[in-house]
C-alpha positions as CSV (number, residue, x, y, z in Angstrom):
1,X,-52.1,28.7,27.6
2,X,-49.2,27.6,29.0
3,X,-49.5,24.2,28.8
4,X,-50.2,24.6,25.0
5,X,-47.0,26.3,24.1
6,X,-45.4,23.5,26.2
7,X,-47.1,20.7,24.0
8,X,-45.7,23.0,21.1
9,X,-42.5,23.0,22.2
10,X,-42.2,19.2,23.2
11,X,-43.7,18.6,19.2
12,X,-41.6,21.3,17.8
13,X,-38.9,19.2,19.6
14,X,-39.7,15.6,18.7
15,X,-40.1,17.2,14.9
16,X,-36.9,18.4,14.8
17,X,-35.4,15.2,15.9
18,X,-37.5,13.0,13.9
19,X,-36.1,15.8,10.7
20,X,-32.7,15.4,12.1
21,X,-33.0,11.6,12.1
22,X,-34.5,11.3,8.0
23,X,-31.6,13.4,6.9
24,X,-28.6,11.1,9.0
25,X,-30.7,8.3,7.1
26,X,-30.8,9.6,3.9
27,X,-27.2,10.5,4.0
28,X,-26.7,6.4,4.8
29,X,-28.5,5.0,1.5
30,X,-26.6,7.7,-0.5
31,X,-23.3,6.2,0.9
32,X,-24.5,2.6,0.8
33,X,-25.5,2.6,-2.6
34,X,-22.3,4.9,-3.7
35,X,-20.4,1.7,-2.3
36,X,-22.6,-0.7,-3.8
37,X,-22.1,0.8,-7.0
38,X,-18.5,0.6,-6.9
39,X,-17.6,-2.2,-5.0
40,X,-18.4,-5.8,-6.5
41,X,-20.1,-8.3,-4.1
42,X,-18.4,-11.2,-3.2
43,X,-20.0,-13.1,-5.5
44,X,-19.1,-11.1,-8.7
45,X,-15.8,-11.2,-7.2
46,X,-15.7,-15.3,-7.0
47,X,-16.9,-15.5,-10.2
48,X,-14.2,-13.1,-11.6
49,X,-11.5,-14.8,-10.4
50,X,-12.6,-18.2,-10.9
51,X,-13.2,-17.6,-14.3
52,X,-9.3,-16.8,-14.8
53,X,-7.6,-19.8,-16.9
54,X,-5.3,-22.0,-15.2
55,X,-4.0,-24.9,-16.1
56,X,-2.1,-27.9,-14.0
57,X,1.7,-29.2,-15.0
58,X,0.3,-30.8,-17.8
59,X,-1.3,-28.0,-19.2
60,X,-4.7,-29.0,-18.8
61,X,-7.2,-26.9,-16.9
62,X,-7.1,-26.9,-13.3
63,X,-9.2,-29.5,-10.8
64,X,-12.1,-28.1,-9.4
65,X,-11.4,-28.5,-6.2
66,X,-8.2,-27.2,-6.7
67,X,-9.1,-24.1,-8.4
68,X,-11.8,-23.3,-5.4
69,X,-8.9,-23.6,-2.9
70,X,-6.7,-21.4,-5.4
71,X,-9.8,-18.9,-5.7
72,X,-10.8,-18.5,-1.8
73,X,-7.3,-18.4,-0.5
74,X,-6.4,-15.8,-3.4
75,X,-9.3,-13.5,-2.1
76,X,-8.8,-14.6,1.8
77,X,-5.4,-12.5,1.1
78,X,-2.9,-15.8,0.5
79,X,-1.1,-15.5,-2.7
80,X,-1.8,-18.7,-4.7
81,X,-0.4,-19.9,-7.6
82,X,-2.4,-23.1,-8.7
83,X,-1.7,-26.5,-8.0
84,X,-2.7,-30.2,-8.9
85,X,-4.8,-32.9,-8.2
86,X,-2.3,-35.6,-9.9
87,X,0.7,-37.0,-8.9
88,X,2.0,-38.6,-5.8
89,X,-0.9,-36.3,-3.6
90,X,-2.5,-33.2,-4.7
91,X,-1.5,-29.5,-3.7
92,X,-2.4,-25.7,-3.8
93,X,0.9,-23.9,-4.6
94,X,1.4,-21.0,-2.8
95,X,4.6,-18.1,-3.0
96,X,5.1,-15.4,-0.2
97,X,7.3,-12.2,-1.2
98,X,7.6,-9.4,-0.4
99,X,9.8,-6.4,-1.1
100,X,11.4,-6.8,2.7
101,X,12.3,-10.2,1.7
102,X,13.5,-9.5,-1.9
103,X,16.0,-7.5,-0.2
104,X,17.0,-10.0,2.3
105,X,17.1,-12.3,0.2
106,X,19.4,-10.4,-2.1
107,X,21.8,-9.3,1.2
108,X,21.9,-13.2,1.9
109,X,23.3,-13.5,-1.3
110,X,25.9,-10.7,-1.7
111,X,27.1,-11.8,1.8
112,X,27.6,-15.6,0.7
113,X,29.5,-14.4,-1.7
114,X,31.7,-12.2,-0.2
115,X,32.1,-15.0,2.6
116,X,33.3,-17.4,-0.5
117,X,35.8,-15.0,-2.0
118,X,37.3,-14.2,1.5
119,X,37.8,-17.9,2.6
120,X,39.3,-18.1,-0.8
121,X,41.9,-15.4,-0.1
122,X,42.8,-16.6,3.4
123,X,43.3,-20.0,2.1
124,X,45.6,-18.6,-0.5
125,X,47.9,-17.6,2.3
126,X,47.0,-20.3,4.4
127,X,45.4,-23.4,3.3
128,X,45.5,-24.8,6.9
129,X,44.4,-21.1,7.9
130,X,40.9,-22.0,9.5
131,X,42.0,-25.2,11.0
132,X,44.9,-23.4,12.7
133,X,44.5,-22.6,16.4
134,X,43.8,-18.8,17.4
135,X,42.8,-17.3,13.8
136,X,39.7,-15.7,14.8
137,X,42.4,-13.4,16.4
138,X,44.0,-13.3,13.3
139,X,43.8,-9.2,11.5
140,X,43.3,-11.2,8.2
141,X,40.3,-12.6,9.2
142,X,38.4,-9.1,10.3
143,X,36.1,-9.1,6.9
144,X,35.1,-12.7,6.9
145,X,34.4,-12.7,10.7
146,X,32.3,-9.3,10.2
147,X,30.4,-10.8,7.4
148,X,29.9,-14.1,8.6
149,X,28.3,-12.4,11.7
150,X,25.7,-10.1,9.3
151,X,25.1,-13.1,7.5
152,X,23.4,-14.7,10.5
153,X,21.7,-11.2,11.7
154,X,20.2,-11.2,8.3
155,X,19.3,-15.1,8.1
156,X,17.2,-14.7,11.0
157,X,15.7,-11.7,9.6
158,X,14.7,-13.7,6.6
159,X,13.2,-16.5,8.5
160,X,10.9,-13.9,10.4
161,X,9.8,-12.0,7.3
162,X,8.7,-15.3,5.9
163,X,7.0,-16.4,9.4
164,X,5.2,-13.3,9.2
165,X,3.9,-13.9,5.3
166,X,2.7,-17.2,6.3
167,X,0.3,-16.2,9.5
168,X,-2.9,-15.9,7.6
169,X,-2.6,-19.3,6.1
170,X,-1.5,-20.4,9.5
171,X,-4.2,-18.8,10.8
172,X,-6.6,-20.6,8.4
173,X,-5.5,-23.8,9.0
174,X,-6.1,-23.2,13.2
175,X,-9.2,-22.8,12.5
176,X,-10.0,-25.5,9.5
177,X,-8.4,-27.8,12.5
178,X,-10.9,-26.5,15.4
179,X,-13.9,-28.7,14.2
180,X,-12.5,-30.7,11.0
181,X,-11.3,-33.6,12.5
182,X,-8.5,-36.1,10.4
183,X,-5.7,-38.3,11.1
184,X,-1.8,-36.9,11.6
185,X,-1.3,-38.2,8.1
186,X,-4.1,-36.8,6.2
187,X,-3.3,-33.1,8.2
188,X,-3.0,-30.4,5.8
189,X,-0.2,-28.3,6.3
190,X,2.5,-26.5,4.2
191,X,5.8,-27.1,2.7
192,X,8.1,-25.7,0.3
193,X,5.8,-23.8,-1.1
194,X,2.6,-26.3,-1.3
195,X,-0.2,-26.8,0.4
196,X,-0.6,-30.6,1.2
197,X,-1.1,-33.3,3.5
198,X,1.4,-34.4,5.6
199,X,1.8,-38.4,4.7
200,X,2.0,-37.1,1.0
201,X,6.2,-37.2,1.1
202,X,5.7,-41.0,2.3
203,X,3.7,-41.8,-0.9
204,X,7.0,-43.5,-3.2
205,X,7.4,-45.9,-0.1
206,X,4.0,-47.3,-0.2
207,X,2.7,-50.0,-2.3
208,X,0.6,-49.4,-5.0
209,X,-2.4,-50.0,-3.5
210,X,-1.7,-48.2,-0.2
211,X,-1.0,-44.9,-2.5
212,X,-4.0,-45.4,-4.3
213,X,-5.7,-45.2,-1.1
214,X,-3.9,-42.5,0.5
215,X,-3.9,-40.2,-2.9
216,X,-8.1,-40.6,-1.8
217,X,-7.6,-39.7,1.4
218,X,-5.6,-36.6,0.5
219,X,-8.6,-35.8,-2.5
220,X,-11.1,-35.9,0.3
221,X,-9.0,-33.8,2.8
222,X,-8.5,-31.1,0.3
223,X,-11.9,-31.0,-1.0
224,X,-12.9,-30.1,2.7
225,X,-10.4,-27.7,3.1
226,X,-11.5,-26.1,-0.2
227,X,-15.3,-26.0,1.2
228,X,-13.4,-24.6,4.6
229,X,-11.9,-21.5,2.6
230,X,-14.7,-20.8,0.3
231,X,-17.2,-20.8,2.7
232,X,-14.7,-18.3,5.1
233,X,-14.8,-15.7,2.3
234,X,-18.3,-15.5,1.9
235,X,-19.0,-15.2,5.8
236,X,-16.4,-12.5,6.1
């Protein structure tokens, strides 16, 4: 007797966890497919934004390759803009903003001003006044000292907000670099704003063959860079 209402109680146990268990798992496919419902997969979302029109400098529509670097580095989180593959070496054009820095930026600018119209004053009174010895003492100059000194305070602000909008694609290329192996001139890297190899600035000193050769080198190191990104959103 009592060793059957112990086997009861064990089944009675293993029952209730076995009921518990179903009902944590049904709870699970009602949440995954809510999210599957609402959220696209990846590759609806590739296909949505490749399919958005772009077009090069010229106005016709953007390189392939170009457009899958755009498109995985858009959705990897870096804001792209387009780019080429013509010219003197192709590029993905990228822009980094932020409200932080649209406010920077327009402090840098009020301050240069300010800076401008004060030296203009002082050299009204003086035009010798900041090549005379001891002015920094000087009561006159207070303001432009003052403002000179925010102005670098808030330059190096600037700089740092823009470091910090840069660290994913920094990030990318770190890791591009771990196993894809290139010469210092074909090296991907970015400036002013574009996304290209390093030797591309050296391209109007080369001889027309040489840039013919280099401009292939640069297609070829951008093409595995675009294979790079795209493949690093679909593993995500």
């Amino acid at each position: 007797m009592t060793q059957d209402v112990a086997k009861e109680g064990i089944f009675n146990m293993k029952s209730c966890k076995f009921f518990v268990r179903t009902i944590v798992l049904a709870v699970l496919l009602i949440s995954f497919s809510q999210v599957e419902a609402t959220d696209p997969s990846k590759q609806e979302l590739w296909d949505q934004q490749m399919a958005i029109p772009l077009t090069d400098e010229d106005g016709n529509p953007l390189d392939p390759v170009i457009k899958e670097a755009h498109t995985a580095l858009t959705l990897l989180g870096v804001p792209s803009i387009g780019g080429r593959m013509s010219g003197e070496y192709p590029a993905v054009y990228c822009i980094f903003e932020s409200t932080t820095k649209q406010e920077l930026g327009d402090r840098i600018s009020t301050l240069s001003a300010t800076l401008v119209t004060e030296r203009q004053r002082l050299e009204a009174i003086n035009p010798d006044f900041f090549a005379t010895p001891g002015w920094e003492d000087d009561p006159a100059a207070q303001l432009w000292k003052e403002t000179d000194a925010e102005l670098g305070t808030v330059l190096v602000q600037y700089e740092v907000e823009e470091i910090s909008l840069q660290t994913q694609l920094y990030r990318l290329f770190e890791k591009f670099y771990l196993t894809h192996y290139t010469s210092y001139d074909r090296l991907l890297t970015l400036y002013e704003g574009e996304i290209r190899s390093h030797g591309g600035e050296r391209q109007p000193f080369r001889t027309d063959a040489e840039k013919i050769q280099k401009f292939a080198d640069y297609q070829q190191e951008m093409a595995s860079f675009a294979t790079f990104l795209k493949a690093e959103f679909f593993g995500q």
